[in-house]
Wavefront OBJ file of the C-alpha trace (Angstrom):
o trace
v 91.303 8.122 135.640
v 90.211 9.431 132.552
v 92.089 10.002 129.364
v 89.097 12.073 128.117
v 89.896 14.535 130.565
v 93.889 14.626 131.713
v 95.156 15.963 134.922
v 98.187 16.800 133.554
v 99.131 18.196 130.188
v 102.846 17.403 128.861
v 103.873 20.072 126.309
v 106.589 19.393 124.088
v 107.748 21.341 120.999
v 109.506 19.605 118.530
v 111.634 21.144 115.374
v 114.049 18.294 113.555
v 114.274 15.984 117.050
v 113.945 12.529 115.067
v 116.532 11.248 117.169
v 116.123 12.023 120.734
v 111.870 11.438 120.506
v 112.365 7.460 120.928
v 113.354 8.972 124.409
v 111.555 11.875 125.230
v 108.306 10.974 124.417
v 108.677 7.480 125.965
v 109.667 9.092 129.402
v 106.158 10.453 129.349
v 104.297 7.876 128.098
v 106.171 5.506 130.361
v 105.030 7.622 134.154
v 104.127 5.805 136.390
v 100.733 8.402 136.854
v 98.346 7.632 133.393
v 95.669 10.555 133.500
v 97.789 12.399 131.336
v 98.063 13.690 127.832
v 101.248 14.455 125.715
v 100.742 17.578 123.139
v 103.170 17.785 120.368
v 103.656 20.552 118.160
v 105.657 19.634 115.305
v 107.481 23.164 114.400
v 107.777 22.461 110.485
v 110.196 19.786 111.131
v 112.288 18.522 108.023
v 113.635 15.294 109.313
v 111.175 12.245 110.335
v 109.748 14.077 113.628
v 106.616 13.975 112.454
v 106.311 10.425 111.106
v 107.777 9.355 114.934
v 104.969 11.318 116.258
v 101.854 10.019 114.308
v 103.872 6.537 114.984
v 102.982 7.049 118.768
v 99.854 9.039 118.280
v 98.452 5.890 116.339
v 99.141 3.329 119.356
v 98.733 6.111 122.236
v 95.447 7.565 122.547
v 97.163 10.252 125.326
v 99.401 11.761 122.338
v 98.148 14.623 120.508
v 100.389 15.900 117.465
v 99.789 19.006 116.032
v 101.742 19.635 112.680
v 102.577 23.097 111.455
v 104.219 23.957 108.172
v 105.282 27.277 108.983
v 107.728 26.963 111.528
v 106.484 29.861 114.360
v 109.816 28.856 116.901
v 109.450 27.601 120.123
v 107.441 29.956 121.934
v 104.273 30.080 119.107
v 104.539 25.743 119.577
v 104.677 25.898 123.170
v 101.429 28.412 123.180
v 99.742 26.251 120.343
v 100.489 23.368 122.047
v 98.802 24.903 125.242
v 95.666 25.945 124.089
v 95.033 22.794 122.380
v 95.859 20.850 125.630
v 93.177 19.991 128.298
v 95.214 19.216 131.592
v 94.028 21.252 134.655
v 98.440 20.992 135.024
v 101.019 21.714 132.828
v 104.396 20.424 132.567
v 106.880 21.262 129.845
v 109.079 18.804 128.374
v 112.147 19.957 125.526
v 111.994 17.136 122.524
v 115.658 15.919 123.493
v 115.289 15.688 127.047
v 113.251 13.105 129.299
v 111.595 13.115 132.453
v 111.752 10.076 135.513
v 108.986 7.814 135.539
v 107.194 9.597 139.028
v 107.931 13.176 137.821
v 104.245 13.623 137.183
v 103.165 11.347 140.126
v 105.003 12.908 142.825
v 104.280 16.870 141.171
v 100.432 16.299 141.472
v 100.754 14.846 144.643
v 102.673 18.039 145.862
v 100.397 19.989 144.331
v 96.807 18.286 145.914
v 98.474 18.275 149.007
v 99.470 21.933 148.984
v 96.949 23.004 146.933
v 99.645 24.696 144.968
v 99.484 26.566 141.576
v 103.561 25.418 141.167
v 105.613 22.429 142.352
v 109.264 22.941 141.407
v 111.665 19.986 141.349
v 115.726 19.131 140.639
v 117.000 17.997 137.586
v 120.238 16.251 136.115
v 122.113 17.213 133.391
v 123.363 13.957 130.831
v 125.897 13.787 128.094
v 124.396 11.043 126.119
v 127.486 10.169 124.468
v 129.569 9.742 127.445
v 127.491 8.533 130.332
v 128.209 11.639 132.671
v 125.499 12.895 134.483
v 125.152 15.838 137.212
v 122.518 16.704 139.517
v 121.903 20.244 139.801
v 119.212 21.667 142.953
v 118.697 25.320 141.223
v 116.745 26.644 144.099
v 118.338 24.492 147.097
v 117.449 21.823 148.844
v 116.660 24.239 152.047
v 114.068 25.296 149.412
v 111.452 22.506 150.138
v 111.056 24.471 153.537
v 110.447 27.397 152.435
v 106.889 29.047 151.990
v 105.051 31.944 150.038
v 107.283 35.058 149.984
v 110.349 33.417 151.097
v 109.565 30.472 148.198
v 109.420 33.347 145.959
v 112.117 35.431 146.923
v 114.267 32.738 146.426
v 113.133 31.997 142.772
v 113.952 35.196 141.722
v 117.016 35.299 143.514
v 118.223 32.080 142.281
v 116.392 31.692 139.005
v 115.094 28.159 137.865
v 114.098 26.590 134.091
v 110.605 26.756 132.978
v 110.699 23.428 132.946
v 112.188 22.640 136.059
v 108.466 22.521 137.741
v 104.981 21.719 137.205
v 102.635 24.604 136.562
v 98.578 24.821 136.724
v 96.876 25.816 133.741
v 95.464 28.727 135.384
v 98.126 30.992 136.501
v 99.288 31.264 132.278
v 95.738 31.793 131.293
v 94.561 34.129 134.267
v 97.684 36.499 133.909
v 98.063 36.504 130.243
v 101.681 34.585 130.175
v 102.123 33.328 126.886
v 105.101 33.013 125.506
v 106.555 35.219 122.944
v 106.854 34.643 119.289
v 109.269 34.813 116.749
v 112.064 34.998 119.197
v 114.601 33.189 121.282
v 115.196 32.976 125.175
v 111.297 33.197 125.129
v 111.404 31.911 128.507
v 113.340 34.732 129.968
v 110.412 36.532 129.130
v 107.644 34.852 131.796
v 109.442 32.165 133.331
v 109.857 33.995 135.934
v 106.631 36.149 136.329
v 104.551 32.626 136.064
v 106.918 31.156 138.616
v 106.244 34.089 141.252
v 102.670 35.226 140.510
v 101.567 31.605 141.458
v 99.964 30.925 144.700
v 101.339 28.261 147.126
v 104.783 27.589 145.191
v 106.216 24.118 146.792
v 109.344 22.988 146.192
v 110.376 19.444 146.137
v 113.616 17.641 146.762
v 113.100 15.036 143.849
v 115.138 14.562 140.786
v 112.431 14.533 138.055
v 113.611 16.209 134.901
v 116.653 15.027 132.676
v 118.840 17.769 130.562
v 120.551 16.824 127.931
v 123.574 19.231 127.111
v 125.705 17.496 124.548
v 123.452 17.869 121.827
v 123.297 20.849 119.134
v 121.917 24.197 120.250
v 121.063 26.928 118.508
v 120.924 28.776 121.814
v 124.607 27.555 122.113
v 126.352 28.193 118.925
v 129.202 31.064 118.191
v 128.083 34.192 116.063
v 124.469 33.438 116.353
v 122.508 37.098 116.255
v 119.793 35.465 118.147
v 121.157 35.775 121.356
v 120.596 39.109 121.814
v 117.330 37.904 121.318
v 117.808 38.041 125.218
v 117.642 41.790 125.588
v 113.873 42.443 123.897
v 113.054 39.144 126.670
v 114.191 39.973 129.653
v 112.806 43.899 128.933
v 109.041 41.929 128.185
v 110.236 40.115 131.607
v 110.209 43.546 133.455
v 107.045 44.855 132.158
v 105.301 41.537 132.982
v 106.488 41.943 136.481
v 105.379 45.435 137.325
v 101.736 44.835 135.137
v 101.889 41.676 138.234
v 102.051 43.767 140.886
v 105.073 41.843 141.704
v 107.935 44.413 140.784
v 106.541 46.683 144.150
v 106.982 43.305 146.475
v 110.354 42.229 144.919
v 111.794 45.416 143.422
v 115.662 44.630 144.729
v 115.451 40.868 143.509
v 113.958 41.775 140.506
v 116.380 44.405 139.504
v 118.934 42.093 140.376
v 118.301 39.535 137.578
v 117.310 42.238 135.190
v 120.723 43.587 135.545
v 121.923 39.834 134.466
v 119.545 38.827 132.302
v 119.476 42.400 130.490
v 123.410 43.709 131.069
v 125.553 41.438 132.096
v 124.820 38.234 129.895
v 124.667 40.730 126.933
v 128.175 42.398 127.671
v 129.539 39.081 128.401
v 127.875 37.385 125.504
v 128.975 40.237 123.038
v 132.754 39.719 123.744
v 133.065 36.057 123.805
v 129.934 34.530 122.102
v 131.511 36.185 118.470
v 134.744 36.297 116.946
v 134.573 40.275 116.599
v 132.903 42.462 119.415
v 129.474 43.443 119.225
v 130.149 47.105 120.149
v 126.124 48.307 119.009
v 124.698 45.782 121.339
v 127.163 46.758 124.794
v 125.874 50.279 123.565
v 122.359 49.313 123.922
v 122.822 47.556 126.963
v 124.852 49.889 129.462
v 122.759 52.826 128.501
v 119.293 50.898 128.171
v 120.148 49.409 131.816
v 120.236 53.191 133.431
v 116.819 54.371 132.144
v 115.383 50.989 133.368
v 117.125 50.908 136.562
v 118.499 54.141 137.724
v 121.377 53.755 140.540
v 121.694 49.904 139.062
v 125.374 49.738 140.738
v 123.580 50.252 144.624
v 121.380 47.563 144.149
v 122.063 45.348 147.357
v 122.096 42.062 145.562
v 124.660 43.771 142.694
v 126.624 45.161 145.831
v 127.204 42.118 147.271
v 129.020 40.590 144.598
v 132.376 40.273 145.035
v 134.665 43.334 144.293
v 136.626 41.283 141.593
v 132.834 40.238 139.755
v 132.030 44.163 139.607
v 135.590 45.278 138.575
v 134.920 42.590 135.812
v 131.814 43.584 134.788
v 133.126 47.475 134.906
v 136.115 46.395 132.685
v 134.302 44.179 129.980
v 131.843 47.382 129.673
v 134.096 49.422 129.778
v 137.074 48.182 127.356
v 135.194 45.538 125.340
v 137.891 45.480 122.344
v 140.760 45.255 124.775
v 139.221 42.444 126.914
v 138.822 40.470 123.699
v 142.006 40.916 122.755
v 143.589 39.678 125.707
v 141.454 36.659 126.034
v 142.409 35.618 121.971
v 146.056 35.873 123.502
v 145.561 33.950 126.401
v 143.678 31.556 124.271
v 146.966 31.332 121.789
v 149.311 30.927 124.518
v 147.150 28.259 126.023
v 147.089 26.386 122.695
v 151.033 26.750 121.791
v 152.361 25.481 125.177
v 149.746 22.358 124.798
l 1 2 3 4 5 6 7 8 9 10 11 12 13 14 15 16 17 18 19 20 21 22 23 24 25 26 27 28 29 30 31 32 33 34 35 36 37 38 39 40 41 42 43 44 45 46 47 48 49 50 51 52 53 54 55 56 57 58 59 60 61 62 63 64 65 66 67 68 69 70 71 72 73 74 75 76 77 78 79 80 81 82 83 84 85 86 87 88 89 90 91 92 93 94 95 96 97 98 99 100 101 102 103 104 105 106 107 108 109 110 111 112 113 114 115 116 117 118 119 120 121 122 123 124 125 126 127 128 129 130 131 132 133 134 135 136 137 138 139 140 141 142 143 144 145 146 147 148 149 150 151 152 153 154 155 156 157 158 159 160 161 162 163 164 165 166 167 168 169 170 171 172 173 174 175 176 177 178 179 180 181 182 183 184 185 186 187 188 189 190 191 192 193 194 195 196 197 198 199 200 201 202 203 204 205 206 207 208 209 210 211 212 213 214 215 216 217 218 219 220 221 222 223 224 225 226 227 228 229 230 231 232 233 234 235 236 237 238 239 240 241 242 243 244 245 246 247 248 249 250 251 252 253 254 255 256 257 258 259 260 261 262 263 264 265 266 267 268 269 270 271 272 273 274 275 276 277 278 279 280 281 282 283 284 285 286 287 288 289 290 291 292 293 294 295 296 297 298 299 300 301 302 303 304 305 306 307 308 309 310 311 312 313 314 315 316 317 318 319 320 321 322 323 324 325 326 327 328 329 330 331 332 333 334 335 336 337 338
């Protein structure tokens, strides 16, 4: 073991997380695997995330903070935080969530085993303030049998977090899958394309990341013109995946969550994420999603869907206003007879 030269590198951005680091950054210093180092790019932060951070860095000779006073979001501090790492691995860690003491130990044994470029795990979800937790198997647990193609077929049909597996330094590097800047949802944008373009993907049926979800998200909030952010990511997504060579091997499974990721989510998210309709953005979006995918509606994933999801999707499109209306109704109703 050396710490001069970590297996694994932990990246974790950090804007204003003073209060969840105590946690986060002692799950990783606290694995039960050692030849590790934890990178942490402090995004500008205006509360005492910093101050935490040197705290550790002065006791911890495996945490490296690196402090930026222009805040460049979370994709420009997860690709700082890369190229100043070291670790042959990568694994990313969000500033208010925590990882189990073997998540590093039992990816790297996956991955020496395997000699995989990805090892993909479960995670739980935890309210903090009320002791609930959930565990949530994105790809399956039939997933740990599957191999090459099939693995990857059923990432993209499925979908998984960027940080829901432990990646090797190589396949961001060798493919040119940085994230991008300036925006948000930046891991619509290669999550995906990483995930896929790796060679021997292995999935595990381990428990090894913990999501918080009761804490504030801008990602989360009402009225917040960032999440259309979604539609510029999921279009980089698409270009990623045909530059990959991918798009020819994939093309229905792909167009599937393209369709989501690019039309759905945005027609949903315009109606209900707002208090008035985004009309200019369901615009974009329903005629964007022809030119990119022509003959979306016989895609055989889309198809499949029950007739009730498409009629809903057709209807939301369709009579955005009206749908909205109804559901502030429904809401009032709701909120008169409680």
């Amino acid at each position: 073991m050396s710490h001069d030269h970590p297996l694994v590198s932990v990246i974790m951005p950090v804007h204003n997380a003073g209060a969840y680091l105590g946690e986060s950054v002692g799950s990783a210093l606290a694995q039960t695997y050692g030849n590790l180092e934890l990178v942490c790019f402090n995004d500008a932060s205006t509360d005492n995330s910093l101050e935490i951070l040197c705290g550790y860095a002065s006791c911890d000779p495996r945490v490296k903070v690196i402090d930026s006073d222009v805040n460049v979001g979370p994709g420009g501090a997860r690709n700082r935080a890369i190229k100043a790492s070291s670790g042959e691995y990568l694994m990313f860690l969000d500033a208010d969530d925590r990882l189990t003491p073997e998540a590093l130990r039992q990816c790297v044994d996956a991955a020496c085993q395997a000699d995989a470029e990805v090892v993909f795990f479960d995670y739980r979800r935890f309210e903090s303030g009320t002791g609930r937790t959930s565990a949530v198997s994105p790809l399956g647990d039939d997933a740990s049998a599957l191999e090459g193609d099939d693995l990857r077929r059923r990432i993209l049909q499925r979908t998984t977090s960027i940080w829901s597996a432990m990646y090797a330094r190589r396949v961001i590097e060798d493919n040119d899958l940085y994230f991008p800047e300036g925006v948000f949802y930046e891991d619509n944008a290669v999550g995906m394309a990483i995930q896929t373009i790796a060679s021997n993907p292995v999935k595990i049926n381990a428990t090894l990341y913990e999501y918080r979800v009761d804490n504030q998200s801008i990602t989360r909030s009402a009225n917040n013109y960032r999440f259309f952010d979604r539609i510029g990511t999921a279009v980089t997504l698409l270009g990623h995946l045909r530059r990959l060579g991918l798009y020819r091997r994939f093309r229905d499974e792909i167009d599937y969550q393209f369709i989501n990721l690019y039309y759905v989510n945005t027609v949903f998210g315009a109606i209900y994420s707002f208090d008035t309709v985004q009309m200019a953005e369901i615009r974009q979006v329903r005629d964007g999603v022809k030119r990119f995918i022509p003959g979306y509606s016989d895609n055989p994933y889309y198809r499949r869907q029950p007739l009730s999801r498409r009629l809903k999707i057709a209807t939301h499109t369709r009579w955005p206003r009206l749908i909205k209306l109804l559901s502030n109704l429904h809401r009032l109703l709701h909120r008169r007879r409680g």
